[in-house]
Structures are given as C-alpha cells and as structure tokens.
N, CA, C and O atoms as a GROMACS GRO file, in nm:
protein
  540
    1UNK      N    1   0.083  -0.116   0.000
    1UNK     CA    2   0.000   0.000   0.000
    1UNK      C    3   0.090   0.124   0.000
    1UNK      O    4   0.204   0.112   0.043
    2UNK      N    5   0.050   0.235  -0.042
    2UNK     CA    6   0.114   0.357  -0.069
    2UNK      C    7   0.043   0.452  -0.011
    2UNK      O    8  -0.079   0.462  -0.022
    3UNK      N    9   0.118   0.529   0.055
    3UNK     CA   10   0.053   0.662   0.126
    3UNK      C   11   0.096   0.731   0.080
    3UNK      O   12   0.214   0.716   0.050
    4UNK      N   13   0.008   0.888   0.037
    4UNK     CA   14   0.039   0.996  -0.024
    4UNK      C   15   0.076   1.095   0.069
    4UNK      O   16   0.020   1.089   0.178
    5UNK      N   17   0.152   1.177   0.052
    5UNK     CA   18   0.134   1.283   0.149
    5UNK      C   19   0.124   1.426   0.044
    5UNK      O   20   0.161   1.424  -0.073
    6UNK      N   21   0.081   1.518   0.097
    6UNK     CA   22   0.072   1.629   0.023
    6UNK      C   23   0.124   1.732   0.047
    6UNK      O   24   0.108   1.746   0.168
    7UNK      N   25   0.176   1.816   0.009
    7UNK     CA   26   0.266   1.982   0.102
    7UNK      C   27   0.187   2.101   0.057
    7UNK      O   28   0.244   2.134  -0.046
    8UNK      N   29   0.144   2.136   0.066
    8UNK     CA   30   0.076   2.306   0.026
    8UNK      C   31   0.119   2.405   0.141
    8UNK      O   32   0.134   2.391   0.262
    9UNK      N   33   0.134   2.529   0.041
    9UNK     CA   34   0.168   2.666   0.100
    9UNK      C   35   0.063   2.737   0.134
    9UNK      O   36   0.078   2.847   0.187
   10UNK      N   37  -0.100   2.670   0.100
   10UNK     CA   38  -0.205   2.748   0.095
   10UNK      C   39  -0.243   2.731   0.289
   10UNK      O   40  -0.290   2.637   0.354
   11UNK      N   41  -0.202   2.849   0.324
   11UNK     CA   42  -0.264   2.903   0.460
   11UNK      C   43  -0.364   3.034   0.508
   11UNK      O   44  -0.362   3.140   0.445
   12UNK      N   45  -0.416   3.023   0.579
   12UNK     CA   46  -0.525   3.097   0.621
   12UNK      C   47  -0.392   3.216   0.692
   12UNK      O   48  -0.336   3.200   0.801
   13UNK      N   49  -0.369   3.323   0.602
   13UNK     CA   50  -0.343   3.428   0.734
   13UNK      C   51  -0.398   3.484   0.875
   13UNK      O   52  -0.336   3.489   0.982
   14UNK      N   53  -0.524   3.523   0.847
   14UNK     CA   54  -0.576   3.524   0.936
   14UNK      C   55  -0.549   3.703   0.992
   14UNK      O   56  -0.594   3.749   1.097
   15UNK      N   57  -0.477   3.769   0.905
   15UNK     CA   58  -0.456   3.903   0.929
   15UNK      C   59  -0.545   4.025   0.985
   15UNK      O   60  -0.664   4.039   0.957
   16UNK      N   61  -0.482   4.097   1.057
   16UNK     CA   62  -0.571   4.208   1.077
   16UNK      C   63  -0.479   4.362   1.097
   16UNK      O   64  -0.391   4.384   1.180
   17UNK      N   65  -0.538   4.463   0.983
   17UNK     CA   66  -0.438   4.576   0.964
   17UNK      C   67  -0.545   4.667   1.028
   17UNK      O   68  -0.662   4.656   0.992
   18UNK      N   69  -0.505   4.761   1.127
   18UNK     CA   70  -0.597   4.835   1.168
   18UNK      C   71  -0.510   4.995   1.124
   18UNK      O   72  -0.391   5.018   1.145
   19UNK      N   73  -0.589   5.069   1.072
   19UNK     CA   74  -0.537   5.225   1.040
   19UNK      C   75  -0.588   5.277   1.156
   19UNK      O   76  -0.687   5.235   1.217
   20UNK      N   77  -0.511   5.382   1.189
   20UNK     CA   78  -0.595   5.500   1.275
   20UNK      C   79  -0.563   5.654   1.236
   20UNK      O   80  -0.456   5.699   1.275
   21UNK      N   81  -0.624   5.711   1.186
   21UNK     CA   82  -0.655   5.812   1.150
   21UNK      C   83  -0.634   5.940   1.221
   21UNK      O   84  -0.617   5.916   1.341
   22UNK      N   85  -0.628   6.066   1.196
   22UNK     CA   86  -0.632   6.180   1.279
   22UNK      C   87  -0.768   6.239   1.320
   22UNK      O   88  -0.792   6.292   1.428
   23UNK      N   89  -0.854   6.223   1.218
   23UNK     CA   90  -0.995   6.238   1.217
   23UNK      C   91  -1.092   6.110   1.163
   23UNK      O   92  -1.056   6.034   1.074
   24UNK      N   93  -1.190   6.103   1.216
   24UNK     CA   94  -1.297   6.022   1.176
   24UNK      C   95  -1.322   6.062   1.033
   24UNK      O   96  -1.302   5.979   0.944
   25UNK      N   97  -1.363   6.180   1.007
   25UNK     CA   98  -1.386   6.209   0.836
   25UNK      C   99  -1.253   6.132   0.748
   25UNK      O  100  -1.277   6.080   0.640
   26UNK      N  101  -1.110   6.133   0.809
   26UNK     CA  102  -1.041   6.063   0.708
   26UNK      C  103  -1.044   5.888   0.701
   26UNK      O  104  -1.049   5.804   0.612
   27UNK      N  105  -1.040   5.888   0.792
   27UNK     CA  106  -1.121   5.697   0.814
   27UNK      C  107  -1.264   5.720   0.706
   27UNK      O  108  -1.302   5.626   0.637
   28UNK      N  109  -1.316   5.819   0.704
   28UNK     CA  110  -1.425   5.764   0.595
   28UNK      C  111  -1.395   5.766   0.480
   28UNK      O  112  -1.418   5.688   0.389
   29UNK      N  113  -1.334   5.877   0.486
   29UNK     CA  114  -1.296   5.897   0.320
   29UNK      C  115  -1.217   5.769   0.251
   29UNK      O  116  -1.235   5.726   0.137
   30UNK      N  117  -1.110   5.711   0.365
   30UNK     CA  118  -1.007   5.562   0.289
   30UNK      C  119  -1.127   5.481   0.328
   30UNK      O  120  -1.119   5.376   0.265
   31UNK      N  121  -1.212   5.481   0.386
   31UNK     CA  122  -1.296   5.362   0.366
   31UNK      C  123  -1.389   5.350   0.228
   31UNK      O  124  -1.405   5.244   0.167
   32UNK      N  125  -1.434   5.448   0.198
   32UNK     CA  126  -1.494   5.511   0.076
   32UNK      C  127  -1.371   5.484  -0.076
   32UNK      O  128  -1.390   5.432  -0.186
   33UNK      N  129  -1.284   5.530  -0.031
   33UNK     CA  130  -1.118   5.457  -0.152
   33UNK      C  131  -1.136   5.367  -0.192
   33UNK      O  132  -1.126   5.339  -0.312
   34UNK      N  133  -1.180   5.260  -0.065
   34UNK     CA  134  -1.122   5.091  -0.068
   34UNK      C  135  -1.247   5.081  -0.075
   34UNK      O  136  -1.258   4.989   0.006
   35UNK      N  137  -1.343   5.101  -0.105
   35UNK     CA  138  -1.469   5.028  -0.195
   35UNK      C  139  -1.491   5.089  -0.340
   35UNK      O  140  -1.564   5.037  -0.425
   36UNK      N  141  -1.436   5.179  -0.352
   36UNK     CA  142  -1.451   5.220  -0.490
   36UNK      C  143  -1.305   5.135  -0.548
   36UNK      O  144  -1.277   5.144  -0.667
   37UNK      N  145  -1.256   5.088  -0.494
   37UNK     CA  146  -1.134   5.059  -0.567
   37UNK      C  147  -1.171   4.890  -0.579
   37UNK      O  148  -1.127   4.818  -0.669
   38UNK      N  149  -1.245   4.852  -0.488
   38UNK     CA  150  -1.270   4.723  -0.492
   38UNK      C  151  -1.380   4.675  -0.602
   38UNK      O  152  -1.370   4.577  -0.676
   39UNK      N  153  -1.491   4.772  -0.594
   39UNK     CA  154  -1.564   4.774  -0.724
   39UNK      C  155  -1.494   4.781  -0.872
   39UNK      O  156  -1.524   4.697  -0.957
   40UNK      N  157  -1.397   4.890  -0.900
   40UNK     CA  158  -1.311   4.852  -1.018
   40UNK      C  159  -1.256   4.715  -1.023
   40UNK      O  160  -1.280   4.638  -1.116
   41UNK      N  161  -1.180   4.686  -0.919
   41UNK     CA  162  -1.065   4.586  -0.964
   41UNK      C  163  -1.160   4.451  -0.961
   41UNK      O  164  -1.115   4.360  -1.031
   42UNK      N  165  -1.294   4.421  -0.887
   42UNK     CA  166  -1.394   4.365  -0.917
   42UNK      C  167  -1.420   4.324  -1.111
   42UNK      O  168  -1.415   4.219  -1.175
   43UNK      N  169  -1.449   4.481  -1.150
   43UNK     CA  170  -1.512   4.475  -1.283
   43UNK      C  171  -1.358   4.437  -1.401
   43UNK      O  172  -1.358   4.385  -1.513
   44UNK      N  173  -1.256   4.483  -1.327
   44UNK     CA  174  -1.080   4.464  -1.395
   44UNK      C  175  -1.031   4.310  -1.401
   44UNK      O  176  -0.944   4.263  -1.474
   45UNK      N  177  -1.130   4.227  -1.281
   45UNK     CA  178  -1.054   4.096  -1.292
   45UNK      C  179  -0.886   4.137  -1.210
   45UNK      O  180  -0.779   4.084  -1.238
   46UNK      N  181  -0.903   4.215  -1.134
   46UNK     CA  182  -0.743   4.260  -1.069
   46UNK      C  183  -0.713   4.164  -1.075
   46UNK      O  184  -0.654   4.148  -1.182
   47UNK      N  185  -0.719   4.022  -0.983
   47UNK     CA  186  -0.660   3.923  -0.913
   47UNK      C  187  -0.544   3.855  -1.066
   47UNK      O  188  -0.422   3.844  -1.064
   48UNK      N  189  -0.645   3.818  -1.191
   48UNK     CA  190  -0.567   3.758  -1.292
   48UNK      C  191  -0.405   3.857  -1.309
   48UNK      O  192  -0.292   3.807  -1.302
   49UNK      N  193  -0.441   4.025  -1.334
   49UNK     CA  194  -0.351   4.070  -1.383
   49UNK      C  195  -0.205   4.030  -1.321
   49UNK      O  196  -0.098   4.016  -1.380
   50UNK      N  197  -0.241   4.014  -1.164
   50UNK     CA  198  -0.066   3.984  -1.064
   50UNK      C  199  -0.022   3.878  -1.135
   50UNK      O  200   0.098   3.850  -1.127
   51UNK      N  201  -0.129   3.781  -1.237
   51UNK     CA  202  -0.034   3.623  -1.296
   51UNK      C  203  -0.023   3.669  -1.411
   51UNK      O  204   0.066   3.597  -1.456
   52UNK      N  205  -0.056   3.751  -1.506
   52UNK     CA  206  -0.020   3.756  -1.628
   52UNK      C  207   0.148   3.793  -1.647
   52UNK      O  208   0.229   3.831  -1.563
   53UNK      N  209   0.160   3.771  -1.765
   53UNK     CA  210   0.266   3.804  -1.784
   53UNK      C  211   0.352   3.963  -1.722
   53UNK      O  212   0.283   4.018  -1.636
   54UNK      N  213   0.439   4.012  -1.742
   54UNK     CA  214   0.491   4.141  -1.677
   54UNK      C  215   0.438   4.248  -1.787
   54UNK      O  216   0.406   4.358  -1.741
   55UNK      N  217   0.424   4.225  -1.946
   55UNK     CA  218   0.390   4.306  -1.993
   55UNK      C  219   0.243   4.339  -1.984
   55UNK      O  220   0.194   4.452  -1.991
   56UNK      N  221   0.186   4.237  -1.968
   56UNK     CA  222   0.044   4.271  -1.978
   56UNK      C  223  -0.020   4.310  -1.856
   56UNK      O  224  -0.140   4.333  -1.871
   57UNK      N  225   0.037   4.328  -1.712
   57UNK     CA  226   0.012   4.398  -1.551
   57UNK      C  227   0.012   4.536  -1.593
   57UNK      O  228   0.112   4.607  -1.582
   58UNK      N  229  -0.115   4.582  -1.650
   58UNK     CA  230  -0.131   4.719  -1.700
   58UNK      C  231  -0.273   4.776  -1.616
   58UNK      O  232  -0.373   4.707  -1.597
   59UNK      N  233  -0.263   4.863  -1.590
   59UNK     CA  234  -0.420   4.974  -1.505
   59UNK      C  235  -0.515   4.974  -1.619
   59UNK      O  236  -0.468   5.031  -1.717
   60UNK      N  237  -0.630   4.929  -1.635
   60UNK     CA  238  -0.744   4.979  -1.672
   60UNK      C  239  -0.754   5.141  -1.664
   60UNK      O  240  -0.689   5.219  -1.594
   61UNK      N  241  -0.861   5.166  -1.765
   61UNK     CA  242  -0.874   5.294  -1.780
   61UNK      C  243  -0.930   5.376  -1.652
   61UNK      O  244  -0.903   5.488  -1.609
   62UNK      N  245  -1.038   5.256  -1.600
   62UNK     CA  246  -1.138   5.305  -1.506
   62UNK      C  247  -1.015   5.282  -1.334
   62UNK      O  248  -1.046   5.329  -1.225
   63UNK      N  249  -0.932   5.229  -1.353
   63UNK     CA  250  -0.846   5.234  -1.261
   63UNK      C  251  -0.756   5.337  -1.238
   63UNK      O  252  -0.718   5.389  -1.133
   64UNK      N  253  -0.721   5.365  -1.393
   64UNK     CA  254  -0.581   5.467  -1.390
   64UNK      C  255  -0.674   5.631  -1.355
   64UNK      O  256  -0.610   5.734  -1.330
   65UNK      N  257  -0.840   5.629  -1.360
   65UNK     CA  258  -0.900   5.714  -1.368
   65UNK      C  259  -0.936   5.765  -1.180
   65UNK      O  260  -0.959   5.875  -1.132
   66UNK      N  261  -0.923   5.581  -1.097
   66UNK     CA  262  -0.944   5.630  -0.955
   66UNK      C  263  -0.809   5.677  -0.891
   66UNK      O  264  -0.798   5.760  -0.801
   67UNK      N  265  -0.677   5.590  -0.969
   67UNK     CA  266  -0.562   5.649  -0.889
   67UNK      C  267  -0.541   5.762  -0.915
   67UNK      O  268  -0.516   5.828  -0.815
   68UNK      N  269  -0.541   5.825  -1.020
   68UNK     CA  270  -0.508   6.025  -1.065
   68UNK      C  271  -0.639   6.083  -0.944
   68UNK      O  272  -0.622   6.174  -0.863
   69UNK      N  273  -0.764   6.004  -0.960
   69UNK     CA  274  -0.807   6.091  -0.860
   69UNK      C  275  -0.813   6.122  -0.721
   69UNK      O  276  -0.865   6.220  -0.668
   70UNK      N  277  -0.750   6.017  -0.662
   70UNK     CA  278  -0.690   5.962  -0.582
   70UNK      C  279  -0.562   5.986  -0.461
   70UNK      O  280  -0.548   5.973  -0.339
   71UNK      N  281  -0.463   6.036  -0.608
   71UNK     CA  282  -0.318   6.022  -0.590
   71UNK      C  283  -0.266   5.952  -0.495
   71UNK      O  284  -0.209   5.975  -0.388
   72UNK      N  285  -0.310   5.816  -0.585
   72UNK     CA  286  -0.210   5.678  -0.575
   72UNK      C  287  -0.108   5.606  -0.649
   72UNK      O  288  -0.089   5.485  -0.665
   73UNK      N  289  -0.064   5.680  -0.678
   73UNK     CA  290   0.045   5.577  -0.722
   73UNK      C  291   0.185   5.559  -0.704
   73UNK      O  292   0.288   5.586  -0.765
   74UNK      N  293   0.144   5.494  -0.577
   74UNK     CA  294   0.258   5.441  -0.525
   74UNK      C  295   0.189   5.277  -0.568
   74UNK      O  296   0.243   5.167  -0.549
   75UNK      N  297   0.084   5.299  -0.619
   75UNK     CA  298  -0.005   5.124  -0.621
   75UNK      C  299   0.055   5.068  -0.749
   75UNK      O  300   0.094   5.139  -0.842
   76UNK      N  301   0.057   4.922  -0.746
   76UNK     CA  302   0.142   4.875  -0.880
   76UNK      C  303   0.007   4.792  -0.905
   76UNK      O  304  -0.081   4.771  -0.822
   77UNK      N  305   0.011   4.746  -1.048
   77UNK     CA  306  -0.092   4.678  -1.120
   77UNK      C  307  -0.097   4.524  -1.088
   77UNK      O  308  -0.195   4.453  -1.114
   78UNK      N  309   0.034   4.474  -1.024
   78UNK     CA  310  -0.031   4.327  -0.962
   78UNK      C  311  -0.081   4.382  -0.832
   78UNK      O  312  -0.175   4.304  -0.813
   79UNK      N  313  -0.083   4.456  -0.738
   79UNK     CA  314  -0.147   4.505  -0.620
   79UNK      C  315  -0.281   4.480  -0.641
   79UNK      O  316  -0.338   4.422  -0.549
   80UNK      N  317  -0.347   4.508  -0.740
   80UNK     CA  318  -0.451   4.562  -0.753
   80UNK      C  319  -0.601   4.395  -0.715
   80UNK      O  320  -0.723   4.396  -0.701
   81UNK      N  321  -0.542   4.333  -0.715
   81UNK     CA  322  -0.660   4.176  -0.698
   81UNK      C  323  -0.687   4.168  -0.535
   81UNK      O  324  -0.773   4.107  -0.472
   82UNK      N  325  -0.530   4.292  -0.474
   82UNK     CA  326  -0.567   4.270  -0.279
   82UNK      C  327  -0.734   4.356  -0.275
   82UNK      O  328  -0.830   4.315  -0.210
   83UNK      N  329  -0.732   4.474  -0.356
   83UNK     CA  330  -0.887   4.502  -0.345
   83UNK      C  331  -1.011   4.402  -0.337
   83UNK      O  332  -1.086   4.382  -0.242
   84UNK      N  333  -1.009   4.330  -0.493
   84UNK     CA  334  -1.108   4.225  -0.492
   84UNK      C  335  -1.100   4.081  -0.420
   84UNK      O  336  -1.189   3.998  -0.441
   85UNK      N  337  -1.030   4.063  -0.365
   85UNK     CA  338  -0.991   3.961  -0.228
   85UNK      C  339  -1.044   4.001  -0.126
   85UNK      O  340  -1.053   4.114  -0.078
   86UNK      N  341  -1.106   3.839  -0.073
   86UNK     CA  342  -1.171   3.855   0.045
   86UNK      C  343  -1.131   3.896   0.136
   86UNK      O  344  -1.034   3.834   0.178
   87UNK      N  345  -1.184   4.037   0.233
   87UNK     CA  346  -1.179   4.091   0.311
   87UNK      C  347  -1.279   4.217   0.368
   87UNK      O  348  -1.344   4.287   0.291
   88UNK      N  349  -1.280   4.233   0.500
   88UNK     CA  350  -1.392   4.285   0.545
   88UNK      C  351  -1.370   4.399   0.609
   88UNK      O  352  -1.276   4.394   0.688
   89UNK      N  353  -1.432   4.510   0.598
   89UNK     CA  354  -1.378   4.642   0.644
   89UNK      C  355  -1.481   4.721   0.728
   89UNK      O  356  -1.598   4.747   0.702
   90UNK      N  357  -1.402   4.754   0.844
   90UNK     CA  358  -1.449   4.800   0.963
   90UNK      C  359  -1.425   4.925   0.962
   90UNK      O  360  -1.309   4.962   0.946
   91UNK      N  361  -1.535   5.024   0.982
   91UNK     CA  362  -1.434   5.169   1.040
   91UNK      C  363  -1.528   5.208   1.161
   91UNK      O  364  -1.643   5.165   1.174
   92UNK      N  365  -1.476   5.278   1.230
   92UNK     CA  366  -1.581   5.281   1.352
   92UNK      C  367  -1.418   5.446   1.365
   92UNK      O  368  -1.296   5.457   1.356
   93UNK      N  369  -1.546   5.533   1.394
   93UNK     CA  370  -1.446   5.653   1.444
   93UNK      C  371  -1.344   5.688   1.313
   93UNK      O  372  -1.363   5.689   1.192
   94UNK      N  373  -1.208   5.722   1.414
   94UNK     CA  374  -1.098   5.738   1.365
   94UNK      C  375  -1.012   5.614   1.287
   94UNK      O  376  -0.919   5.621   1.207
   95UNK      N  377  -1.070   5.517   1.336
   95UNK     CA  378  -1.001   5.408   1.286
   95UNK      C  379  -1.073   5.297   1.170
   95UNK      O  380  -1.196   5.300   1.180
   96UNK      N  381  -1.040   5.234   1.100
   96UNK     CA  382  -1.036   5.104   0.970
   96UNK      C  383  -0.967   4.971   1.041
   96UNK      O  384  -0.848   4.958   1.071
   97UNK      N  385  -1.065   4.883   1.057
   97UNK     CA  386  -0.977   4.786   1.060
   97UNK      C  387  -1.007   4.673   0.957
   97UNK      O  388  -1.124   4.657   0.925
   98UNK      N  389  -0.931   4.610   0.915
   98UNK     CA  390  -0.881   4.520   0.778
   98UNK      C  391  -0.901   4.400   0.814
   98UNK      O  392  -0.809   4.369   0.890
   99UNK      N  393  -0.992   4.290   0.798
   99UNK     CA  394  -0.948   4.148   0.829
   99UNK      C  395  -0.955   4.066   0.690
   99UNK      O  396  -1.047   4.077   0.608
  100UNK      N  397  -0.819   3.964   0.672
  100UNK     CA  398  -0.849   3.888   0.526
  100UNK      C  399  -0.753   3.775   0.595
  100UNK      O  400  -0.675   3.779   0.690
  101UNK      N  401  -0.785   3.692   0.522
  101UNK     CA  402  -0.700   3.557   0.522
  101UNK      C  403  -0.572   3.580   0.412
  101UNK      O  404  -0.483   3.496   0.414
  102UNK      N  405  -0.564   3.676   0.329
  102UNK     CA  406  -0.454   3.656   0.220
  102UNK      C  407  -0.317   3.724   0.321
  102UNK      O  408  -0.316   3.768   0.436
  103UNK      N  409  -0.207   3.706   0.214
  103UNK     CA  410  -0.094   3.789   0.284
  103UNK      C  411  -0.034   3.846   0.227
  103UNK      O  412   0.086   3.861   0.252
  104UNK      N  413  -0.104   3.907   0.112
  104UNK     CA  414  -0.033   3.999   0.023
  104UNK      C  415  -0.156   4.126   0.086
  104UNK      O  416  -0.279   4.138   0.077
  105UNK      N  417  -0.072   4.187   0.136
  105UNK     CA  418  -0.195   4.374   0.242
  105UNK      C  419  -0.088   4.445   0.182
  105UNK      O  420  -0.077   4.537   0.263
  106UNK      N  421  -0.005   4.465   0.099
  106UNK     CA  422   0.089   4.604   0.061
  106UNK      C  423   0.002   4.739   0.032
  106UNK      O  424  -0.002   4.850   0.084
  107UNK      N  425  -0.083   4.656  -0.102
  107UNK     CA  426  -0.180   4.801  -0.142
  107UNK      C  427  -0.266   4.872  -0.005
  107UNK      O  428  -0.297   4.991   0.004
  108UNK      N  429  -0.297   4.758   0.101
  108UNK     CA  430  -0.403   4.844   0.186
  108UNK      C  431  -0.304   4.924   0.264
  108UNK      O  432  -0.314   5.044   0.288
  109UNK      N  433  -0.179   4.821   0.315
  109UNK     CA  434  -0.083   4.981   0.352
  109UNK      C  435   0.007   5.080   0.297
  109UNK      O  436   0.076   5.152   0.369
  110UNK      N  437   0.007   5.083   0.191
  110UNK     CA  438   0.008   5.169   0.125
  110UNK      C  439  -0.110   5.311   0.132
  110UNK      O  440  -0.088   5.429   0.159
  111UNK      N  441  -0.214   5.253   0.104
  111UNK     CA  442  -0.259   5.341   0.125
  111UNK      C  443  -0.311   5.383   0.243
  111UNK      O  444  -0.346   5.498   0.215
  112UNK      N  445  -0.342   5.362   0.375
  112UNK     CA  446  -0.339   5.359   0.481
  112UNK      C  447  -0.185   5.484   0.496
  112UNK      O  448  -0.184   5.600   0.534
  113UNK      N  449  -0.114   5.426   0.465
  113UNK     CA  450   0.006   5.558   0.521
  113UNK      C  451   0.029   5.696   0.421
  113UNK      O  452   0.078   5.808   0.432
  114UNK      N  453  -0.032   5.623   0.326
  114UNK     CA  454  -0.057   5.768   0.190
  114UNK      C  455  -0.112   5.879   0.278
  114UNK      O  456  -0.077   5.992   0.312
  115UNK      N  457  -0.233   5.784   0.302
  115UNK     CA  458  -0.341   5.858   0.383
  115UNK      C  459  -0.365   5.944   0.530
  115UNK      O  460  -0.458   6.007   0.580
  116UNK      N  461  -0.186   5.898   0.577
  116UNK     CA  462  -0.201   5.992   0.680
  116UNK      C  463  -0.192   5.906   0.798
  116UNK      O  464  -0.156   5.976   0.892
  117UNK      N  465  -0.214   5.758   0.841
  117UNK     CA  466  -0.255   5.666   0.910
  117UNK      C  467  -0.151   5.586   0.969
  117UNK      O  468  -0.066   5.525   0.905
  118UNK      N  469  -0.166   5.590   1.128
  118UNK     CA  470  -0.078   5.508   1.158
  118UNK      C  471  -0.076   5.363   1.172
  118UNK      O  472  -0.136   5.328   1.274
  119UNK      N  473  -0.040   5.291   1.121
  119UNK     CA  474  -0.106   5.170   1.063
  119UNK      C  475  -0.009   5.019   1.199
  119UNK      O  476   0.101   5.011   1.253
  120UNK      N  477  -0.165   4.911   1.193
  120UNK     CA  478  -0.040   4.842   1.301
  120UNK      C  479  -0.114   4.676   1.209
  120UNK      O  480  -0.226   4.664   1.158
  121UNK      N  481  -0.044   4.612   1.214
  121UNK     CA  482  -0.088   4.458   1.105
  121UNK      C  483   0.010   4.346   1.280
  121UNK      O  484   0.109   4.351   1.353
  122UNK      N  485  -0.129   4.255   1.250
  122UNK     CA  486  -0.124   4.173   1.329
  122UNK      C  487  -0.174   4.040   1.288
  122UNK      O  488  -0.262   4.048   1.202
  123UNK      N  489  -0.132   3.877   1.339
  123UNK     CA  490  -0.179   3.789   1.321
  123UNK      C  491  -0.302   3.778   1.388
  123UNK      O  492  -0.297   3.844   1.492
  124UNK      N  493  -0.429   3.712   1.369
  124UNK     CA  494  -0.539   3.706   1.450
  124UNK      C  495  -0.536   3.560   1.535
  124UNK      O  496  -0.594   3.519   1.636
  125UNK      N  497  -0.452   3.511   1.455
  125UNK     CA  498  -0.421   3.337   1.480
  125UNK      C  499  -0.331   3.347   1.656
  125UNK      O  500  -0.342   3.263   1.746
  126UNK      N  501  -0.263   3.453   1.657
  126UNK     CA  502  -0.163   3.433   1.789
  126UNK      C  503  -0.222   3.561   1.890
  126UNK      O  504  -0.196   3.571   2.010
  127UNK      N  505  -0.318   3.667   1.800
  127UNK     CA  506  -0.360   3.795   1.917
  127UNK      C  507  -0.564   3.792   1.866
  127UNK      O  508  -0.637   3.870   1.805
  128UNK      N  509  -0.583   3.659   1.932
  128UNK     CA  510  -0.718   3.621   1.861
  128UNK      C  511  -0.832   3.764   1.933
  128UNK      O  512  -0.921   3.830   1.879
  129UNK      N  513  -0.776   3.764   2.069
  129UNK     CA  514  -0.897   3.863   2.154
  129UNK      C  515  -0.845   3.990   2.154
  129UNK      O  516  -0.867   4.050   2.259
  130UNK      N  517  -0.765   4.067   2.046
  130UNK     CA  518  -0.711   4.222   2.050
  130UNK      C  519  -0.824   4.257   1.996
  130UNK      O  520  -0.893   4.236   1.895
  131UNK      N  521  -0.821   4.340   2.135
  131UNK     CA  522  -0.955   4.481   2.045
  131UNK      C  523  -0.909   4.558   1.979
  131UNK      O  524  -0.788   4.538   1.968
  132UNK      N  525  -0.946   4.643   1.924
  132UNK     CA  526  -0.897   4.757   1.866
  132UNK      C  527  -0.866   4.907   1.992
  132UNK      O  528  -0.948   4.958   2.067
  133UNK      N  529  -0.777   4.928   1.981
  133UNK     CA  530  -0.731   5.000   2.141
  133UNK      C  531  -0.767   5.164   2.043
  133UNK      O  532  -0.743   5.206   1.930
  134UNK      N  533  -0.845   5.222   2.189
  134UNK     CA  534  -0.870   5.361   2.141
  134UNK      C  535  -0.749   5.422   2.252
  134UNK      O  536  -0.741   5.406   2.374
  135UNK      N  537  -0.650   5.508   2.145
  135UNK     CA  538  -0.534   5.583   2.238
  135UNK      C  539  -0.598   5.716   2.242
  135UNK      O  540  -0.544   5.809   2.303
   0.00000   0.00000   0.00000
C-alpha cells in the first residue's frame, strides 16, 4: 500500500491591519477609496492581472482614472486583486480595521500611510482577543 502525502503553501493568514486616522472624516474617506477601488478591480478581474505576464500587468482605464483621482500611485498593477480579495472592512471613528486571510496587504498599507494613518498589522491566529485600542 502507498501513502500519499501532500505539502501546500495554501494558509489561512488570518490578518488584521488596523489604520488610525487623525480624524474620523479621514477613516471615511479611505474607507470610501477601498470600496470604490474594490468595485473597479472587481469589474478589472485585478486578481488575474498579478499572474499575467509582466507586460500585460497594466491599469485599466477606469483604474488609472481612480488612482489620478486619488493620488495613488505608489499602487502597482499586480497590487490591484488585494482590493477584490476577500476581506472585510471596519471603520468605527478614527479608525479602519482590515481582516483577510490573504498575505499579500501592501496596497491596503500603502494606502493607509498615503493617507495619513498610523497603521499596526497583526496575526489574529496568535492575538485572537485584541480589540482595537482607542489611544
């Protein structure tokens, strides 16, 4: 008899990036970013572009149209699938907090510190009961 064994890299991160803001109005406004950006890269298919080839990781029109309005671009065109990846967004106050299982979060901190935000990324797997601390 033969036993298989199998190896995969596929793990649950389990992440959580919390921004905190100077004002509550700017927590709305990046919360308001990251759904308009998620709706594009939604309708863009983001996620494919990070596997295509290097020439073809190009911005959509309707993309290159939210980063100018935006002023993002510090964001690169495989970034762009962390939008349409599962994840769930909290803002309460001054603060956003981020939860996803993936472990590619560059674009959300990115923009999170564009934005002004002091940003803190944590495992949920090893700090399961962190609240979100109001300083």
């Amino acid at each position: 008899m033969k036993i298989w064994t199998g190896y995969s890299s596929e793990h649950s991160m389990n992440l959580v990036l919390i921004g905190k803001f100077k004002q509550a109005k700017d927590a709305e406004a990046v919360a308001d970013v990251i759904n308009k950006l998620g709706e594009q890269a939604s309708k863009d298919n983001a996620y494919a572009i990070a596997h295509a080839p290097p020439e073809d990781q190009r911005f959509s029109d309707g993309m290159m149209s939210l980063i100018r309005q935006f002023q993002l671009y510090t964001l690169a065109p495989e970034e762009l699938g962390q939008f349409s990846s599962e994840h769930s967004v909290e803002q309460d106050g001054e603060k956003i907090r981020i939860s996803t299982d993936e472990a590619d979060v560059s674009a959300f901190i990115k923009l999170f510190v564009e934005s002004g935000a002091r940003v803190e990324v944590y495992s949920a797997h090893h700090y399961p009961d962190t609240p979100v601390q109001a300083d």
